[in-house]
C-alpha positions, 0 to 999 in steps of 0.5 A: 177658646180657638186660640188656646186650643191651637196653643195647646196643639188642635186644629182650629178654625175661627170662621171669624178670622179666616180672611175672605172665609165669612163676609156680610153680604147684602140680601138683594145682590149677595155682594160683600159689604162692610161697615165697622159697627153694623147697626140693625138696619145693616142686618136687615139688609145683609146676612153674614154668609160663609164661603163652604168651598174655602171651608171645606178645602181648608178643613180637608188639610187637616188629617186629624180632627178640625175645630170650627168655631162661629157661627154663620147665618148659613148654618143650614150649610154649615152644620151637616160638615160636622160629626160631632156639634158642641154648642158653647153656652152662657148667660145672657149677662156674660155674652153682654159683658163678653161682647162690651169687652172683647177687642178681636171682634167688632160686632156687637158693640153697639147696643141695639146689635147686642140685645139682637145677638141674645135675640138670634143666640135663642134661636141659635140654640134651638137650632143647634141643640135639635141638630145633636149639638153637645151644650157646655157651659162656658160660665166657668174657667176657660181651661175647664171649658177647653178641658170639656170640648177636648174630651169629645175627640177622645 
């Protein structure tokens, strides 16, 4: 969704792709860590944390509307940046295949991290949707789905 939405001329951030942006952190000593397929035992033990002086300052070289995508485990920091939240939603069975399928993201290939992910994405919702987030279902077309989050900056 990022990627077609810059194609098509709006300014986006993916917080996924922005380097030294985001990083897994280790809990005990906020030190960056990375491993190529985190297991559960490595998100016990670390938290993926957002650096919001690189996200503010990238968002304010923007003079027009900015779209921010992912999500962070920091959203507590992370939403108040926003005027308007759209919480992109879809079946359980369409993140699996998403996560099983896509080839820009690592994270959440292995098993045991997907069923965490539809774990976590409960929450992620709860907590979004009480903070005045919009859902759109992204079981549809992409472009339908781009069509929908764009009508929100109009």
């Amino acid at each position: 969704m990022s990627n077609l939405l810059t194609e098509r001329g709006f300014n986006t951030i993916d917080v996924d792709h922005v380097q030294d942006l985001c990083a897994w952190v280790k809990k005990e000593t906020s030190k960056k860590a990375f491993i190529p397929h985190p297991d559960n035992k490595f998100i016990d033990e670390h938290e993926y944390k957002c650096n919001m002086s690189i996200l503010k300052n990238l968002m304010s070289e923007f003079n027009d509307h900015v779209l921010v995508f992912g999500s962070v485990g920091d959203n507590n920091d992370f939403i108040p940046l926003f005027d308007v939240l759209v919480l992109l939603q879809c079946k359980p069975e369409t993140i699996m295949h998403r996560l099983q399928t896509r080839d820009t993201n690592v994270f959440g290939k292995v098993k045991e991290v997907q069923n965490r992910i539809l774990e976590w994405r409960n929450k992620f919702d709860e907590i979004m949707l009480k903070a005045g987030a919009i859902p759109i279902s992204t079981e549809e077309d992409i472009d339908a789905v781009a069509a929908k989050v764009t009508r929100l900056l109009e």
